[in-house]
C-alpha positions in Angstrom: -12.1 -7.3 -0.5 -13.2 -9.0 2.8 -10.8 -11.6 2.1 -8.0 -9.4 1.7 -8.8 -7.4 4.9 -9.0 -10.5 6.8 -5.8 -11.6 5.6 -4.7 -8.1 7.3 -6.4 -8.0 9.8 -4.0 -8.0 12.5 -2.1 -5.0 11.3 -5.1 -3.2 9.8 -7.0 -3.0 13.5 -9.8 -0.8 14.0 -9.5 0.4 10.3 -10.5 -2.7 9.0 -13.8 -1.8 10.0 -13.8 1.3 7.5 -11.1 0.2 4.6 -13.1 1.4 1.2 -10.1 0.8 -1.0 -7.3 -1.5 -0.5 -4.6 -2.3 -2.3 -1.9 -5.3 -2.1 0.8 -5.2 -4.1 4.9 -7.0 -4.3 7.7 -5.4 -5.7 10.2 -7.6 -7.6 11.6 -9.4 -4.6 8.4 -10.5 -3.5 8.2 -8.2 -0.8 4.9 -7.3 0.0 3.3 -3.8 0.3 -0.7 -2.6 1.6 -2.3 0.7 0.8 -5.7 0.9 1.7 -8.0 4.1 2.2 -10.6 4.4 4.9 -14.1 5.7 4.7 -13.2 9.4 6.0 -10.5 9.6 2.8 -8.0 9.2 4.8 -4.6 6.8 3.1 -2.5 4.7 5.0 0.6 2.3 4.1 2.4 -0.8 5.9 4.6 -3.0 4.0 8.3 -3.6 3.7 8.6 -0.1 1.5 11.7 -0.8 -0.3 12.3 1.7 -2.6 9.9 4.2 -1.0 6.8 2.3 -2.7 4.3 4.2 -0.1 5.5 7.2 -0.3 6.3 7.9 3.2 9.4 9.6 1.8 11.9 7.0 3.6 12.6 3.9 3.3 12.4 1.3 6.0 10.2 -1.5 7.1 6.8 -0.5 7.9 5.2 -2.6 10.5 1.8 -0.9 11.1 -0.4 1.4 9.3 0.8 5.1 8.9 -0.7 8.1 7.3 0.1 8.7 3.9 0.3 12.4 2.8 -2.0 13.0 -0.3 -2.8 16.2 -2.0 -6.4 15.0 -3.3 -9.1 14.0 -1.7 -11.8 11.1 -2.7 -10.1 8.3 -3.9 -11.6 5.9 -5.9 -9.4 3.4 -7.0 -5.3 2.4 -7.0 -3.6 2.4 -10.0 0.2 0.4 -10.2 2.9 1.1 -12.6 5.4 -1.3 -13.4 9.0 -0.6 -14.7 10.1 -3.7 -16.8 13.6 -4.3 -17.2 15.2 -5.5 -20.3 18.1 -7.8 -20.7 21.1 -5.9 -22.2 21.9 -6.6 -25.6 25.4 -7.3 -26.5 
């Protein structure tokens, strides 16, 4: 995990100091995403968001960190889901 925070660290800031759970992931286009949660529970998201991937309920380009709304508290781990696409038959 350190090497991912340092990677990060520039957008990250003082919550690189208390990141418990991070989480880098790209969408299809290569397009890069972070969610990370911080000692206190709290979740934040910066990335390029297409599609609404951090669920800040819009989607634009996220360029620092920025408070994710959950409804539960603790978190102890990430878990992705990817959608694969098939090629139509025909």
């Amino acid at each position: 995990m350190a090497k991912i925070i340092k990677t990060f660290e520039h957008k990250l800031g003082k919550c690189s100091e208390t990141t418990k759970i991070i989480c880098v992931f790209a969408d299809k286009y290569n397009d890069k995403n972070v969610i990370f949660v911080t000692n206190d529970d709290k979740v934040y998201g910066f990335g390029y968001n297409r599609k609404k991937f951090l669920g800040l309920g819009y989607v634009e380009n996220v360029t620092k960190p920025t408070l994710i709304i959950v409804h539960h508290k603790r978190a102890k781990k990430f878990s992705l889901s990817l959608s694969l696409s098939h090629p139509s038959q025909g």
